[in-house]
C-alpha positions in Angstrom: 3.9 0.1 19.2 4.5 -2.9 16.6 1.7 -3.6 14.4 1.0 -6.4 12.4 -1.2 -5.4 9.8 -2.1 -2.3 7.8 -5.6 -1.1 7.0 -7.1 1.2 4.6 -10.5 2.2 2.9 -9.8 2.2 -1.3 -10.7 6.0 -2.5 -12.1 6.6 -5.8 -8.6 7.5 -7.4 -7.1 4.6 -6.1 -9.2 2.3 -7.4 -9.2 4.3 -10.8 -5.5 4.6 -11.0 -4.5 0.9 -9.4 -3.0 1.5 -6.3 -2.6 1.3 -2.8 -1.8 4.7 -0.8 0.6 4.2 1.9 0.6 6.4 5.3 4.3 7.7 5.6 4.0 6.9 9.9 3.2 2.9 8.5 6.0 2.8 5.8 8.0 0.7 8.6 5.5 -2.0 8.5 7.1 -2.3 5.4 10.0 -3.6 3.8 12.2 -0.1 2.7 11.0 2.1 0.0 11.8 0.4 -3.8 12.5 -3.2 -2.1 10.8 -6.1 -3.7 8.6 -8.4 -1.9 5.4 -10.8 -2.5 1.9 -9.2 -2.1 -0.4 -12.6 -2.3 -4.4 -11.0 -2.8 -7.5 -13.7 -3.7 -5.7 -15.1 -6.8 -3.2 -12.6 -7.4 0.4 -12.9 -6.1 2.8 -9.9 -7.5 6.4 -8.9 -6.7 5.8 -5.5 -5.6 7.8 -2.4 -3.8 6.7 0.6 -2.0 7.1 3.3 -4.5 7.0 7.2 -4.3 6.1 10.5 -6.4 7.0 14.3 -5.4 3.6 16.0 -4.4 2.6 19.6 -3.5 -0.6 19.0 -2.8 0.2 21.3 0.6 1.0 24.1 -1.6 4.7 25.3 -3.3 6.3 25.4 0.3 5.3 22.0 1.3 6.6 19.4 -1.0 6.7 16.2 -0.3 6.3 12.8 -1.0 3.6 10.8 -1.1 3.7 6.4 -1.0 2.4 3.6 -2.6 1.9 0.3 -4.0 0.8 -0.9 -7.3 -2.2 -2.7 -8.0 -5.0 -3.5 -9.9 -8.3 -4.5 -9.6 -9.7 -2.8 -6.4 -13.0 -0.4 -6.1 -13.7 2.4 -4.6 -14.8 1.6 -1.1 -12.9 -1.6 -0.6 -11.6 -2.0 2.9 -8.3 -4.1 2.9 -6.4 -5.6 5.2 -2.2 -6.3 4.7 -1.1 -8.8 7.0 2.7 -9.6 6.9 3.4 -13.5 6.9 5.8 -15.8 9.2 7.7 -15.6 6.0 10.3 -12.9 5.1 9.0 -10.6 2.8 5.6 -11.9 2.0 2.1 -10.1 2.9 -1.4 -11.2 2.4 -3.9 -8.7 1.1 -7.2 -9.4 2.3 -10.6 -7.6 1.1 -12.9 -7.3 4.4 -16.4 -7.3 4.1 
């Protein structure tokens, strides 16, 4: 099933570290991992990429990766909303309240 936007609640190191986690079952919705596209937020718009860092949070015999996008100036408990536009490779990112 094709969806058109992807939704997440901001956790505390997120919003600490400036970034957005990224489920690995919605990196499709997503242009590859490491290519560039727009991310336009209230009156922010940044190039940005889905980017990655080995993790073994699962223990020594579970490594993996976990995914994300770079960004600033969210809090803990922020529920967003990225939409993809009609455009190629632009998204809106849009804080619900």
């Amino acid at each position: 099933m094709k969806t058109d936007s992807y939704n997440r609640k901001i956790s505390t190191k997120e919003a600490r570290e400036g970034f957005i986690f990224i489920l690995k079952n919605k990196l499709n919705f997503f242009p590859g991992l490491g290519i560039n596209f727009k991310l336009i937020g209230d009156d922010v718009e940044k190039q940005v990429a889905i980017e990655s860092y080995p993790c073994t949070c699962r223990g020594p015999d579970l490594p993996h990766e976990h995914y994300f996008i770079s960004w600033e100036g969210l809090k803990s408990g922020d529920r967003i909303k990225i939409v993809k536009s009609d455009q190629e490779g632009k998204y809106w990112l849009q804080k619900e309240v």
